[in-house]
C-alpha positions, 0 to 999 in steps of 0.5 A: 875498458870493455870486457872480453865477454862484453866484446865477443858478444858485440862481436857476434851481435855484429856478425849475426847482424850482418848475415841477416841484412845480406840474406834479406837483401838477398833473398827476401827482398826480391820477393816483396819487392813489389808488395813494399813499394807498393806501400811506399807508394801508398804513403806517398798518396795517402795525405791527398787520397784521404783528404779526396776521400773526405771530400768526396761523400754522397748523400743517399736515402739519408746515408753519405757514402764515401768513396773508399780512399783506396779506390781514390788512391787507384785513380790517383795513380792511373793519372799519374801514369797517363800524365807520364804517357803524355810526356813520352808521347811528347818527347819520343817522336823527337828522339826518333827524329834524331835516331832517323837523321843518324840512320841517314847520316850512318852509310856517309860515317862508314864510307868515312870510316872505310876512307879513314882505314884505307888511307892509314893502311896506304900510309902504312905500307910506304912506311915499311916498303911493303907492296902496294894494297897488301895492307889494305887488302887484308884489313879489307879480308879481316873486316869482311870476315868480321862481318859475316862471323857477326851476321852468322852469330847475329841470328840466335842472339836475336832469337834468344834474348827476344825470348827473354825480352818478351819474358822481362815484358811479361814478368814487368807485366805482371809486377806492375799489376802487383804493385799497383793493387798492392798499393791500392790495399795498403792504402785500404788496410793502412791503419790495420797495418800500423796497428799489427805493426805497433802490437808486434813484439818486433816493434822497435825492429820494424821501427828501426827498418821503416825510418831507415828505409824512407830516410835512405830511400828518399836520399837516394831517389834525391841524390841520384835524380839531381845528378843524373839531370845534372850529367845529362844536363852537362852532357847535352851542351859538351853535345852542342858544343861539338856540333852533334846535330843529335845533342839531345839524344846524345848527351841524354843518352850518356847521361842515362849510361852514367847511371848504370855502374858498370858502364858510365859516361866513359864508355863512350867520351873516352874513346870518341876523345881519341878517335877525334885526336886521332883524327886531329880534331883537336878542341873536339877532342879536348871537350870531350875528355874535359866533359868525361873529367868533369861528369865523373867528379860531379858524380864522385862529389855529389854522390858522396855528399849528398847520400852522407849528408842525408843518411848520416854517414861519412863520405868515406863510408858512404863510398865504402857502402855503395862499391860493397853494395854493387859488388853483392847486389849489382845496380841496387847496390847503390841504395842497398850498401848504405842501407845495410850498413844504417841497418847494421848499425842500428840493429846493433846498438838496439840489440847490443844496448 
């Protein structure tokens, strides 16, 4: 048995720790966030960029010249982001053809709407013996007041969050341009790095912190990648399946939506099921709550088996770890719960032992 000193001091160790993960998460993070992946970045170019590098010698005057392996690094990155432009390039003119036929589709689905809500409102008024239009005419009047309490709200909401759009495009700018020199030097300035690392008395910390990080982050990126072709897979043939003659930005749309934790693919298949049952499109309906049952298990399931599985955490603790993490960091919750509970763990058995 343990004694209570032995136990009060692990305890305080754990606490200790804990604090120190939230507050570098929280404070610390978004201040070398661009600075780190560009070193992650950095390792992942390194093996081909050296092995440019040496390759790529002159010959002048009797000296060879190499090219820096940094400045291949560079290269090899604006070609990486010109092969991703040439996929967008590619792909955006089909997605705007589907957003230009739903723009001509729109009117006929709101004059269906109008219908709809006309007919119901009739069906209503026999129902309870009401006068002919009453109804009717005053859905009409709250609709109309609807509309124009969003057309005068509509203009300062535009003015500020384009405001704050161009802010976001500027500061991504500029983080981008960060991120891109950052991993260009650390490239340049890689063993240096390791050796003030290695020369460190921090490092048996920075060891513990580096190997959590590629091993969370690659299960992450795995983890998150696989099923999010997997959702937006699923979601495109649901898509083709109801005859949506825009399945393909569709189901890709809410399989991105997925992605996002505060919303996922409920937030539309849930209510486009009842809005089909209602109007008695009964198979349409019964695809799309089936698609919403099974995205939301593939996620469950996938999420939980493949993040445990890669970072060495139970199912359980994993979902524990990703709900925590989202309720503190929001979206990167979902990589920085695991993380801080892996780190939590190994500082504490490294400092505790």
């Amino acid at each position: 048995m343990e004694k209570p000193g032995k136990k009060l001091k692990r305890l305080l160790i754990i606490l200790g720790t804990t604090g120190a993960v939230y507050a570098g998460f929280k404070y610390l993070l978004p201040l070398v966030a661009p600075f780190f992946a560009g070193y992650v970045l950095a390792l992942f170019l390194r093996p081909s960029a050296r092995f440019l590098s040496y390759r790529l010698r002159f010959r002048a005057r009797g000296i060879v010249l190499r090219v820096p392996i940094g400045v291949v690094g560079g290269a090899e990155l604006l070609g990486l982001a010109l092969l991703l432009g040439g996929v967008l390039y590619r792909t955006v003119p089909v997605l705007f053809e589907e957003m230009k036929r739903f723009m001509r589709h729109f009117p006929l689905w709101v004059e269906e709407l109008d219908r709809w809500l006309t007919g119901g409102c009739f069906r209503l008024e026999g129902a309870l013996g009401l006068p002919e239009g009453c109804v009717a005419d005053a859905a009409g009047e709250m609709l109309l007041r609807l509309a124009d309490t969003g057309k005068s709200a509509a203009m300062p909401f535009l003015m500020t969050n384009s405001l704050t759009a161009a802010g976001w495009l500027a500061k991504t700018a500029v983080v981008s341009l960060v991120t891109f020199l950052a991993a260009v030097l650390s490239l340049q300035e890689m063993e240096d790095l390791r050796d003030r690392r290695d020369q460190s008395v921090f490092r048996r910390e920075f060891h513990l912190i580096g190997m959590r990080l590629v091993q969370t982050g690659k299960a992450w990126f795995k983890s998150q990648g696989m099923i999010l072709l997997v959702v937006a897979g699923l979601c495109v043939g649901g898509m083709f399946l109801v005859g949506n003659p825009y399945f393909i930005m569709a189901g890709i749309g809410i399989g991105v939506l997925d992605a996002l934790p505060i919303f996922g693919t409920g937030t539309v298949l849930i209510p486009w099921a009842l809005w089909s049952a209602l109007a008695g499109k009964w198979s349409q309906a019964a695809i799309l709550a089936g698609l919403y049952v099974v995205c939301y298990f593939v996620r469950q399931v996938l999420e939980a088996r493949m993040m445990g599985g890669e970072v060495g955490l139970s199912s359980l603790e994993t979902l524990a770890a990703v709900y925590v993490g989202l309720e503190l960091f929001g979206f990167w919750g979902m990589i920085l719960g695991p993380l801080g509970l892996l780190l939590i763990e190994d500082l504490t058995e490294a400092w505790a032992g």
